[in-house]
LOGU-757891 format. One record per residue (C-alpha): x, y, z. Coordinates in steps of 0.1 Angstrom, whole numbers, padded with zeros to 4 digits, always signed. Example, Ala and Ser with C-alpha at 12.3 -4.5 7.8 and 13.67 -1.06 7.14 Angstrom:
2
+0123-0045+0078+0137-0011+0071
***
This chain:
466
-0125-0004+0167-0155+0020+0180-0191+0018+0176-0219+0044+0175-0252+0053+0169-0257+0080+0137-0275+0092+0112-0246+0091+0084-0239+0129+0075-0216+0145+0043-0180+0140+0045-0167+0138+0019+0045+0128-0052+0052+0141-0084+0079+0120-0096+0098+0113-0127+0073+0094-0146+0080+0099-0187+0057+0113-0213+0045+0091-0237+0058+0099-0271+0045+0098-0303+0053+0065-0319+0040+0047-0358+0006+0034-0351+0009-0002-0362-0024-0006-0384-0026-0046-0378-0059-0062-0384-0076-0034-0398-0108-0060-0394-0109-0057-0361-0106-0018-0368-0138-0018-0384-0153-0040-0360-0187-0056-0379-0195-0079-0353-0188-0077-0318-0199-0106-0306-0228-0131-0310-0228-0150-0285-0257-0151-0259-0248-0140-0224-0264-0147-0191-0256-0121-0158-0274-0140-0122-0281-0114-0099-0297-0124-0069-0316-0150-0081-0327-0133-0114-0316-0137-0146-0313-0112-0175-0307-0126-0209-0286-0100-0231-0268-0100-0267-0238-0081-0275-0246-0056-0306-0232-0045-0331-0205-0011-0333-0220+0006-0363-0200+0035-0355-0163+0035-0362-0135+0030-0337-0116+0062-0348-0125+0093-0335-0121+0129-0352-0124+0159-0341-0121+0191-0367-0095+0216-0356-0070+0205-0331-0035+0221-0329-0003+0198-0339+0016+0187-0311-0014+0191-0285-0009+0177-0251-0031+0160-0223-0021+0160-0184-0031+0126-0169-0024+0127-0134-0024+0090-0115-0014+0078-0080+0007+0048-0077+0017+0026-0052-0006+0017-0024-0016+0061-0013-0054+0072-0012-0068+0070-0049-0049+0043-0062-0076+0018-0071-0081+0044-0102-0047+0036-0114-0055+0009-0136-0087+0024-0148-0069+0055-0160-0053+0036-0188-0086+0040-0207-0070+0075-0216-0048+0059-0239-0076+0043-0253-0090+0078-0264-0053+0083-0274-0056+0060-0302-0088+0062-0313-0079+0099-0324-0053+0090-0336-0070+0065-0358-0091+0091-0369-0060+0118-0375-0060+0141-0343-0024+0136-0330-0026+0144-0293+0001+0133-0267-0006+0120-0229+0016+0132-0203+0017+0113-0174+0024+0125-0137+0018+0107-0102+0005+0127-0073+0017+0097-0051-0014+0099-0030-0006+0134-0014-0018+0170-0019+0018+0179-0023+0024+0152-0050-0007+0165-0067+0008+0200-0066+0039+0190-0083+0028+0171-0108+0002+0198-0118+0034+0226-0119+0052+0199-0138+0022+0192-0162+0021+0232-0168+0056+0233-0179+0051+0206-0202+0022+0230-0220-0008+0208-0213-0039+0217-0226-0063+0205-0194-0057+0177-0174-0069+0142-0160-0070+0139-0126-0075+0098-0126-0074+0095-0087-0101+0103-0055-0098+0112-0021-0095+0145-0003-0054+0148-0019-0070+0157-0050-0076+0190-0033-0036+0197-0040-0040+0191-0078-0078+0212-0083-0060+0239-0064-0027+0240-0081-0045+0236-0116-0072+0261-0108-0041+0290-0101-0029+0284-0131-0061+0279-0151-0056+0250-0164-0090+0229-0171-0098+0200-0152-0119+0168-0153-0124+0146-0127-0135+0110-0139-0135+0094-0104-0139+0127-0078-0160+0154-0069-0154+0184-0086-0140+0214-0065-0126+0248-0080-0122+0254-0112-0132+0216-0124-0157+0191-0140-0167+0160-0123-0178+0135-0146-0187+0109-0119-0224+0104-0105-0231+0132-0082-0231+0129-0042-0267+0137-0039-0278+0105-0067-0251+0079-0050-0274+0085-0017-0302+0077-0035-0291+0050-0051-0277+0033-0017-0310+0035-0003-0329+0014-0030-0300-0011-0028-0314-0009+0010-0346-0021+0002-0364-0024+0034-0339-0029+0054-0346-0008+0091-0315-0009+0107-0282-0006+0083-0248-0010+0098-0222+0011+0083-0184-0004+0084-0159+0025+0081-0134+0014+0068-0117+0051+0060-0147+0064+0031-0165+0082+0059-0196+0081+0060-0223+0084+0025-0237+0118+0025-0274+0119+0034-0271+0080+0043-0295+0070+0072-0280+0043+0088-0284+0028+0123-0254+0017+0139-0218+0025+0130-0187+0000+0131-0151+0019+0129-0128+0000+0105-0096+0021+0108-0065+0012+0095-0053-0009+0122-0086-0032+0118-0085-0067+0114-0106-0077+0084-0113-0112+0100-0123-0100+0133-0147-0071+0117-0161-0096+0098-0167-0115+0125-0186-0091+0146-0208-0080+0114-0219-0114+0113-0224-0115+0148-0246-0085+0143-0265-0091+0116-0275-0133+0129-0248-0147+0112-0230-0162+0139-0241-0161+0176-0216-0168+0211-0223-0197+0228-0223-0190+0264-0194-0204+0282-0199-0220+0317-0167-0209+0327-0170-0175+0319-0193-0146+0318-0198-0144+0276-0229-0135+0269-0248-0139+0234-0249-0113+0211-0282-0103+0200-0283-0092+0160-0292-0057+0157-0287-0049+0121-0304-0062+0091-0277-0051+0061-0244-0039+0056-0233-0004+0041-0191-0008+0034-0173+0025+0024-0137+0030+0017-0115+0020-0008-0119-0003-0035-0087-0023-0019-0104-0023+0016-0137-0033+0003-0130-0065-0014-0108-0079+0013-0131-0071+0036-0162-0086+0012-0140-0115+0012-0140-0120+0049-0177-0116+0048-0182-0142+0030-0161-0169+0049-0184-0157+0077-0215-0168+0054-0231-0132+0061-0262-0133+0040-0276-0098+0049-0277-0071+0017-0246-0061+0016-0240-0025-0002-0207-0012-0014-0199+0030-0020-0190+0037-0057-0153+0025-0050-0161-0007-0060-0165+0002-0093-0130+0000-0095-0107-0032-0113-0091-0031-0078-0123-0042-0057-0120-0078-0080-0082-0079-0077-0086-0074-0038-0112-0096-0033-0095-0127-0050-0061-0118-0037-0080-0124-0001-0096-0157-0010-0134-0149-0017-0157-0154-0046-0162-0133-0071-0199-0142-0076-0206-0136-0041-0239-0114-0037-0231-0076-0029-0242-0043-0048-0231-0012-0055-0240+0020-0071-0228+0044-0102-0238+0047-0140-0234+0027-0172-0200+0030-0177-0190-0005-0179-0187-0031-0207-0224-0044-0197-0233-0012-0214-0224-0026-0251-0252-0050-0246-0277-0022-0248-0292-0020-0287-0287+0021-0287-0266+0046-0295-0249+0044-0262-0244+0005-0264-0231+0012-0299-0204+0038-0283-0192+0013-0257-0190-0017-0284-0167+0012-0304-0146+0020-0275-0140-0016-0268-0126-0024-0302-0101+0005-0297-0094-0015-0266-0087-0044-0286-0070-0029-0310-0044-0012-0288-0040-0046-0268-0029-0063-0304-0004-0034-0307+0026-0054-0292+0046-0016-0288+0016+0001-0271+0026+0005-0236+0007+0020-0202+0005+0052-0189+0037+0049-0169+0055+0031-0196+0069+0003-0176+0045-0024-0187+0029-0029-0222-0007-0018-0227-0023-0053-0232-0013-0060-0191-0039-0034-0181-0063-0038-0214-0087-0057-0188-0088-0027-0164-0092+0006-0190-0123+0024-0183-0143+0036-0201-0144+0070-0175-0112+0082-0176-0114+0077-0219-0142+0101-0218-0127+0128-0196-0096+0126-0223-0124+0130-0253-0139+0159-0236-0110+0177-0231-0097+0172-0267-0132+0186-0281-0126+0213-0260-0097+0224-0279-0111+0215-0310-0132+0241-0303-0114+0267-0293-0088+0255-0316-0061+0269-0295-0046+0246-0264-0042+0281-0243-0055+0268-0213-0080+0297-0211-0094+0291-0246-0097+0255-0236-0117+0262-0203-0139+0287-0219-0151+0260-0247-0151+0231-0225-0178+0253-0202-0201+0254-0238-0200+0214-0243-0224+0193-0241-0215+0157-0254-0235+0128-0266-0226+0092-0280-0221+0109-0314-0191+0126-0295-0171+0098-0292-0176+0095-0259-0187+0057-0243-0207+0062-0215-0235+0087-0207-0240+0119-0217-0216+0146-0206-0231+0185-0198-0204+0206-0190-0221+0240-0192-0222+0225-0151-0195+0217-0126-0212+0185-0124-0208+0177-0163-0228+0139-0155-0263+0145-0152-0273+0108-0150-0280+0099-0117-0265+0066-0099-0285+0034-0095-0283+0002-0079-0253-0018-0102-0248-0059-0097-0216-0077-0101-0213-0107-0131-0180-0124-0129-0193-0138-0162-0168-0122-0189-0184-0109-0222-0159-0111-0245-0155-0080-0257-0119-0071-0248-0087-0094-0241-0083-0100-0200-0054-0084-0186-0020-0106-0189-0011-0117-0159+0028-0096-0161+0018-0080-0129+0002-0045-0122+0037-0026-0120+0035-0030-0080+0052-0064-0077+0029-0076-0054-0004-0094-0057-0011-0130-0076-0018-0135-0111-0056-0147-0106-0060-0111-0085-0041-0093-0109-0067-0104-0141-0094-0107-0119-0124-0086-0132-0160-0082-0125-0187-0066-0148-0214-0043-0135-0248-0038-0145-0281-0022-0137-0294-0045-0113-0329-0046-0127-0344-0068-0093-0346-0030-0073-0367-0013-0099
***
């Protein structure tokens, strides 16, 4: 574990996993389907010390979702990484494709998901994409982060086959459709405040591009979480050393006045969770991993609180988003009744197949949903699924709520198709309501408890840095 002084700079397996096939929808509760109400209960989010007052609204606009023109028998890449390799904390989010999935459907566009895992290597990602491109994909998902993806963007681009990138930069011949690297920065800095001398703990994200930070603590793989922790909070006047007569300790005097985390959504909640059995009480600022379902499951799993007091950045891509009484609150109340409605379909099943879709219903995103819709209006309007045709119209879109799509608008006439910059985003562990939690059948790893496995935060603009 090494320590520096810095000014934080840029730096940024295929296997046999089965295609989905097309099965009878089961059109069971066709209520819900038309979902009048959302919810009307009153809900409360505390975030650091404030309160904000919300009510759910109203979908007014259906659940299904048609688009004009697509060939029969089109097909969808969605590339994951399972296990425990770089970009994993997507893999639960990426089940928000088969949200999109259905919602056609329900609105009579028959497309087909095919699902491949890059196992957390370029190499995997290479595979899957050759493998993908046999199958006759019309674009692909790339559901995963982390430099790996490079194998995939590369792979994909050879062969021209379009890609969006829900989670990751965009490289190649590819749309990113998450906040750009330039607006996280930003963002990180308001969720600063006034702090004058940030400590960054490296815990393998490197280090937030354009990030000025004042002291650097290396968190490599071999770190202990407890013993980082414990020198953070030494750092920042949490704790302090008591000399010892008998030997030379000496006190350590804080130096820092906040805490920057990056790297993975797993390594970020345990390492929160340490935090706070060290009662550190300094800001404490999270990269946009924590966006991730993982950064709740990892946190519990290592015994701390999910209403502990910690920010991140990113967009309105969450459920908190319904609450809003617009056109974009009215998409995300639609896409979470297709969430519901494919959680009450007791034959729907994940990506992977190997567990049914209502064990990961907590987790879908609303991200990875969107990069399906985008793609799918691409071939609409080519109405071919020649992966040429499909990249040339995809390059002319420029999609709005009224597109189907849940979160905020997507522009991809640029590389970087989300033009809405990051801000500051606070945790609720307060559930709204508005989808069924994950059943606690495990998250196809065998490992982790029950309470981590359905554990689930919401996050919202935090309106106390504006």
């Amino acid at each position: 574990m090494s320590e520096q002084t810095t000014e934080a700079t840029a730096t940024e397996s295929a296997d046999g996993t089965r295609p989905r096939s097309r099965r009878p929808l089961l059109f069971v509760g066709i209520a819900v389907l038309l979902v009048a109400a959302v919810v009307a209960a009153v809900l409360t989010f505390r975030a650091f010390g404030s309160s904000t007052p919300a009510e759910a609204v109203s979908a007014t606009v259906p659940v299904e979702v048609t688009v004009a023109h697509v060939p029969a028998k089109t097909t969808i890449g969605v590339i994951v990484t399972l296990g425990d390799g770089e970009g994993s904390e997507w893999n639960e989010a990426a089940q928000g494709a088969l949200v999109a999935e259905r919602r056609l459907a329900l609105g009579g566009t028959d497309v087909a998901l095919v699902t491949k895992n890059d196992g957390g290597t370029a190499a995997g990602g290479t595979a899957a994409v050759e493998s993908l491109a046999k199958s006759g994909v019309a674009g692909i998902v790339v559901a995963s982060s982390g430099s790996h993806v490079s194998g995939a963007l590369t792979a994909a681009a050879a062969k021209g086959i379009p890609v969006v990138l829900p989670y990751a930069p965009a490289e190649k011949d590819s749309w990113s459709t998450a906040p750009a690297a330039g607006s996280i920065s930003t963002a990180m800095t308001t969720a600063l405040g006034d702090a004058d001398a940030p400590l960054l703990v490296d815990l393998g994200g490197g280090a937030p591009a354009g990030l000025r930070v004042a002291h650097v603590l290396d968190g490599d793989d071999t770190a202990d979480a407890a013993a980082l922790a414990t020198t953070v909070a030494e750092r920042t006047g949490a704790t302090s050393n008591e000399e010892d007569a008998d030997a030379d300790a000496k006190t350590v005097t804080p130096d820092s006045d906040a805490v920057v985390v990056s790297g993975s959504a797993q390594r970020q909640g345990a390492f929160v969770a340490a935090l706070q059995a060290e009662n550190v009480t300094v800001p404490v600022v999270l990269t946009p991993d924590a966006t991730s379902p993982a950064f709740g499951a990892a946190l519990v799993e290592a015994g701390g609180s999910l209403s502990g007091a910690f920010r991140t950045v990113g967009v309105a891509t969450d459920d908190a988003r319904a609450l809003a009484s617009d056109a974009g609150g009215r998409a995300m109340s639609a896409f979470l009744g297709g969430v519901r409605v494919l959680a009450g379909d007791q034959d729907a099943e994940n990506l992977t197949g190997d567990q049914p879709f209502s064990a990961v219903a907590g987790a879908a995103d609303s991200r990875s949903h969107d990069a399906v819709i985008a793609l799918v209006r691409a071939v609409g309007s080519a109405r071919s699924v020649e992966p040429a045709d499909v990249t040339d119209a995809l390059a002319t879109l420029d999609l709005d709520a009224d597109a189907g799509i849940a979160g905020p608008a997507l522009d991809f006439t640029r590389q970087q198709a989300l033009g809405t910059p990051a801000t500051v985003l606070a945790a609720s562990a307060q559930q709204l309501g508005l989808r069924p939690a994950s059943t606690a059948s495990g998250d196809g790893t065998g490992s982790g408890s029950d309470a981590a496995r359905t554990a689930s935060l919401v996050w919202f603009d935090d309106s106390s840095t504006d």
